[in-house]
GUMI-197870 format. One record per residue (C-alpha): residue in one letter; x, y, z. Coordinates in steps of 0.1 Angstrom, whole numbers, plus 5000, padded with zeros to 4 digits. Layout:
% residues N
AXYZ/...
This chain:
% residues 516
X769740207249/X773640267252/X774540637247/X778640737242/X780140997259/X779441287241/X775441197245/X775941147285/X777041477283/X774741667264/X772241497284/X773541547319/X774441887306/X770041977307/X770041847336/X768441527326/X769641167331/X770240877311/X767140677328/X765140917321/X765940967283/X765340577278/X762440597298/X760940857268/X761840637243/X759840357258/X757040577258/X757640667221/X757640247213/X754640167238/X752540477229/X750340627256/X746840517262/X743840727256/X742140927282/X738740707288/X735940967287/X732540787310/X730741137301/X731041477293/X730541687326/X727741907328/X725842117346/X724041937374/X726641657366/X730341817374/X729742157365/X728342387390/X725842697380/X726042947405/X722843197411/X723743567412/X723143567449/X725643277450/X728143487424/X727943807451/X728443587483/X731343427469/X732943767456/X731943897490/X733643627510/X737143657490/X737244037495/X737043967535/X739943727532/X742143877505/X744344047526/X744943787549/X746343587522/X748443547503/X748143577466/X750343557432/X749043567395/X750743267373/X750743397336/X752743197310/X753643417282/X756743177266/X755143147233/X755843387207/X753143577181/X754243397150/X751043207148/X749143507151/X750043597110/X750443277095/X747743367072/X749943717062/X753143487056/X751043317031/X749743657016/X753443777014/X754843486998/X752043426972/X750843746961/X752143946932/X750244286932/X751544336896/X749943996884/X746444036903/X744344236924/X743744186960/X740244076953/X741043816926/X743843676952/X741043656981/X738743456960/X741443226939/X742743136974/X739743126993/X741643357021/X738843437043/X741243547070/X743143787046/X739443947036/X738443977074/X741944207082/X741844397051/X737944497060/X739344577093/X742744707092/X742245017103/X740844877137/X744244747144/X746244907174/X749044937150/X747545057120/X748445427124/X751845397136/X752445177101/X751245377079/X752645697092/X756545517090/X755545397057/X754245777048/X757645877062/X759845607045/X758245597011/X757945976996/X755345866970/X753145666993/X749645836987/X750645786950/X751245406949/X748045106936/X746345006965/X747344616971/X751044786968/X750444956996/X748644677017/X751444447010/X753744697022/X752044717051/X751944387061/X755944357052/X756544617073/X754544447099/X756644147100/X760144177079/X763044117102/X764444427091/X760544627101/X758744567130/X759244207130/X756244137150/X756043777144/X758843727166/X757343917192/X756943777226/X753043757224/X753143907258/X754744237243/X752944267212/X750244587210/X747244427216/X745044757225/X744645077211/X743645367235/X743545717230/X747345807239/X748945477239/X748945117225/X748744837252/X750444517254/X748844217269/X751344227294/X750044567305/X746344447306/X747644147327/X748944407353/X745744657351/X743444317357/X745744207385/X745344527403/X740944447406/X741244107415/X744943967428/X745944227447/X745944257486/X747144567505/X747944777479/X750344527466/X749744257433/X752443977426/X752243817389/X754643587376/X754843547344/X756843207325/X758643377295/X761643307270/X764943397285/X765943557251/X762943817259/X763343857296/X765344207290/X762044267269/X760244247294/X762144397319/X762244687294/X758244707288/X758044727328/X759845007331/X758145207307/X754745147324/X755445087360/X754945407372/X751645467351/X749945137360/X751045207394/X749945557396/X746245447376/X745445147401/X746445277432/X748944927434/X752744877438/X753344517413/X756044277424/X757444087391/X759043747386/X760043587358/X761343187349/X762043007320/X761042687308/X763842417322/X766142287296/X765341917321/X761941917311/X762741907276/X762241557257/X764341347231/X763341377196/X763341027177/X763040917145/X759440687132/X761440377143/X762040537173/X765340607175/X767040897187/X766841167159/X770441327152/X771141677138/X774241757111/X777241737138/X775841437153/X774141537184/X770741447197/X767941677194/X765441757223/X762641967222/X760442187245/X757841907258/X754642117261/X753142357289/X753042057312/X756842147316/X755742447335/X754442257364/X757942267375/X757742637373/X754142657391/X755142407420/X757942657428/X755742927437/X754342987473/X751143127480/X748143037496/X745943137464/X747243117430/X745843247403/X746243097362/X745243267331/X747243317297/X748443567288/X746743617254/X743043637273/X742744037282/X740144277271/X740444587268/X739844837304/X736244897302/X735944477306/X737944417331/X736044467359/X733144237348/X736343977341/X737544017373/X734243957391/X734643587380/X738043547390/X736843657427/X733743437426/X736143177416/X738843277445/X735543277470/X734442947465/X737742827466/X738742977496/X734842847516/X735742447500/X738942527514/X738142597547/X735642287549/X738542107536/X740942237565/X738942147594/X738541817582/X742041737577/X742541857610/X739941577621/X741341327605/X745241387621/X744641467654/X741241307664/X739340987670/X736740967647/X733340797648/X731240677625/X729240987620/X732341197617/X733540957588/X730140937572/X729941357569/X733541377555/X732941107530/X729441287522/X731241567520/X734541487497/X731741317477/X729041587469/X731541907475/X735041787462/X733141537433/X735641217447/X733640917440/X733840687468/X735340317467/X732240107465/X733139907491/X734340227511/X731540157539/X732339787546/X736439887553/X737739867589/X737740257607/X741840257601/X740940187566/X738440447561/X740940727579/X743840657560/X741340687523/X739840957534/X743341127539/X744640977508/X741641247492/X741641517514/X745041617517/X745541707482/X745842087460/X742242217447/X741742377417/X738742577407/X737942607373/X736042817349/X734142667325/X732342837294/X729242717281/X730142567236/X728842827215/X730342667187/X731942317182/X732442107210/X735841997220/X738541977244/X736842007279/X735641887314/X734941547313/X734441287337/X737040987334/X737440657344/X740840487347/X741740177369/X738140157382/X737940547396/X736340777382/X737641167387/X736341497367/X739041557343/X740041897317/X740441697285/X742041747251/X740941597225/X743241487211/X742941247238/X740341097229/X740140797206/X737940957176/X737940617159/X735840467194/X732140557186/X731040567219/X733640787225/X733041027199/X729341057207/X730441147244/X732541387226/X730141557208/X727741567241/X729841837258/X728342137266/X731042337280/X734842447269/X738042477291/X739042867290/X742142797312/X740443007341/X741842837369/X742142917407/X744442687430/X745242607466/X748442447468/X748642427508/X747142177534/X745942307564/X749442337585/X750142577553/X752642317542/X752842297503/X752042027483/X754541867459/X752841887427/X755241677409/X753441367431/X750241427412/X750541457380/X749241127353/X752641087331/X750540857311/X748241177301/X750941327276/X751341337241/X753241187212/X753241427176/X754641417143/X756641697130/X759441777109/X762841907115/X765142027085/X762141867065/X762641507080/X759941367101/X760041317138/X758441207166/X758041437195/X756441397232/X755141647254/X754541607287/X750941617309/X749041937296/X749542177326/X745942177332/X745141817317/X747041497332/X749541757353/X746841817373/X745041477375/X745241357405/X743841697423/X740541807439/X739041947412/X735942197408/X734042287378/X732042657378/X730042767345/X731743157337/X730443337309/X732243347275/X733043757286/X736143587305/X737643387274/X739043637252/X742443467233/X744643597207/X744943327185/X745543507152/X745843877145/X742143937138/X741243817171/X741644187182/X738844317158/X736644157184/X735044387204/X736544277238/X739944417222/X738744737208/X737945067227/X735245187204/
């Protein structure tokens, strides 16, 4: 597609390049595939079940190599809270506390959420501090109906002129209440750090934020540093990036055509979490360490969190160093027979690499140059917790161009209108809490590029709406989906203590959030 001037600009101006632009809007006209699910892993079949003698040796054997390592904590925290209160938007924009009662509004409207925060508002790490500026603000408070003052409350909670907490950085919004302070999630992040990512009295994080919020930041770590510091024995090194304007996408229209705004200009949008990979691949450590920043508990959790995270960090580290010595092997040795036939046994029933099938019958050149072609690749360990609910997005094992590979898996991925597919579907047993533990080096400690294995046909095409005219949008390989689909990859059953997420304000009635 020809672009004039003015477009060449704007799009060499984020850092993108015409190619590239046309090469999305091909994708928008061709669609991407879906992912082709063979079966849901499990455990015994992908997903490993360690024994608590197991658990201890592989917390054990990280703690003797933590600080001879290198460690960092990857947390991205772009995404802001106003999800979290959709259902209070609602409340504020429909209610009328002179035309109903709270309770008639809760049942006419079916608002189950609305009835579980009212039964629980006063567990909220912000209730106090509300009502005492409401107290302050409003002379006649004690005096006023009750649903006047509940929808003052939540007003106050999110009015731009108030508190404004829906355009919070989730990462700074109170999240815990404790006896002489409210936490944010970024503190949590820095307390858990301290028990599990930390080496010689020294834990780096870095956290993937908006740059309209990085003096936020800055600001919250200030206030805490010397506490956290002082409490966990641990000096915290900090780093922030934003998500690159070049990973953004081109918007286009349902004929897929670039999608204008008023003045004329194209529209791009952020493409998803898989743009962070550019952030991730920038880091350098020999362990790195994922979680989100909306799964904390509160302090008297965190230790039984971070005992997972270690087991996790363990077995990676002992796969690892299996995974070393043969790549040494395979550079600087002449193999035999029986040295290929343990390292294929081994990247078979250790790494879960299905094997050509017609691997045996290859020449010995043949074999060496496959067997690097699997080896010398990033690992990631991954958490897995067992459905409790409905099953979903998850570990699965896949099967595209004839090789099979465990896979994390949306699904929204998955064709739902494919029977066969659906009833693989609803076979999983186990959920993707985004628990992840990664080696990113080979072992000359050279760092992979991880921009050379990532599945671009593993991303996502959406409808939406801007300026109430519908789009299409495209978001690249989930972080943790096709962005990492072409790594070593390792499945370990965690218990659901480790997945905690805030996904809507009454998230943090749950007792992992509350200190009673």
């Amino acid at each position: 597609m020809s672009f004039s001037k003015k477009d060449k600009a704007q799009i060499e101006n984020k850092g993108l390049t015409i190619d590239k632009v046309n090469a999305q809007i091909e994708t928008f006209k061709k669609g991407l595939p879906f992912v082709n699910v063979r079966s849901a892993a499990t455990v015994k079949n992908g997903i490993i079940k360690l024994s608590d003698r197991e658990k201890e040796h592989f917390i054990d054997y990280y703690n003797t190599k933590r600080y001879k390592i290198s460690t960092i904590k990857f947390v991205p925290a772009s995404g802001a809270a106003t999800r979290m209160f959709k259902f209070l938007f609602e409340f504020l924009e429909e209610y009328n506390p002179n035309k109903e009662t709270l309770n008639a509004f809760i049942n006419r409207k079916k608002a189950t959420q609305l009835s579980i925060f009212l039964t629980g508002i006063e567990k909220f790490p912000f209730y106090k501090m509300i009502e005492k500026k409401l107290i302050t603000e409003n002379k006649n408070f004690d005096d006023l109906d009750s649903n006047v003052k509940i929808k003052l409350f939540v007003d106050y909670m999110l009015n731009t002129d108030k508190l404004n907490y829906s355009n919070f950085p989730k990462g700074l919004f109170p999240f815990h209440k404790y006896k002489k302070h409210l936490a944010t999630a970024f503190e949590e992040h820095l307390f858990e750090s301290a028990l599990y990512a930390s080496s010689n009295s020294r834990a780096d994080l870095h956290f993937t934020i908006s740059d309209v919020h990085s003096h936020k930041f800055d600001k919250e770590f200030k206030r805490i540093e010397k506490i956290v510091e002082r409490k966990t024995n641990t000096e915290f090194e900090i780093e922030y990036s934003f998500q690159k304007p070049s990973t953004d996408t081109i918007a286009v229209t349902k004929r897929n055509v670039p999608f204008r705004d008023e003045n004329g200009n194209l529209v791009f949008r952020p493409s998803g979490h898989g743009a962070l990979l550019e952030n991730l691949n920038e880091l350098n450590a020999d362990i790195i360490f994922v979680k989100n920043i909306d799964n904390v508990v509160v302090f008297k959790f965190e230790e039984e969190v971070a005992k997972y995270k270690m087991m996790l960090a363990g077995y990676l580290l002992e796969i690892q160093s299996k995974v070393f010595k043969y790549q040494e092997e395979l550079e600087k040795s002449k193999l035999t027979q029986s040295q290929i036939k343990n390292i294929s046994q081994f990247i078979d029933t250790e790494l879960n690499v299905v094997l050509d099938q017609d691997f045996l019958n290859w020449s010995l050149e043949s074999q060496i140059e496959y067997l690097k072609n699997k080896l010398f690749r990033p690992i990631r360990v991954c958490g897995m917790v067992k459905n409790e609910g409905e099953p979903g997005g998850g570990p699965f094992w896949v099967i595209k161009n004839d090789v099979v590979s465990l896979q994390i898996v949306e699904s929204a991925q998955i064709d739902t209108d494919n029977i066969k597919q659906v009833e693989i579907l609803n076979n999983s047993t186990h959920f993707n809490p985004v628990d992840l533990v990664l080696g990113v080096k080979n072992y000359k400690g050279e760092k992979y590029n991880l921009k050379e294995f990532v599945d671009p046909e593993t991303g996502f095409i959406t409808n939406k709406t801007i300026a109430g005219k519908g789009i299409k949008a495209l978001e690249l390989p989930g972080l943790w989906n096709g962005a990492m689909a072409y790594w070593n990859t390792i499945f370990i059953e965690v218990p659901l203590i480790t997945f905690n997420p805030v996904k809507t304000v009454n998230d943090l009635l749950k007792v992992q959030h509350q200190i009673q």
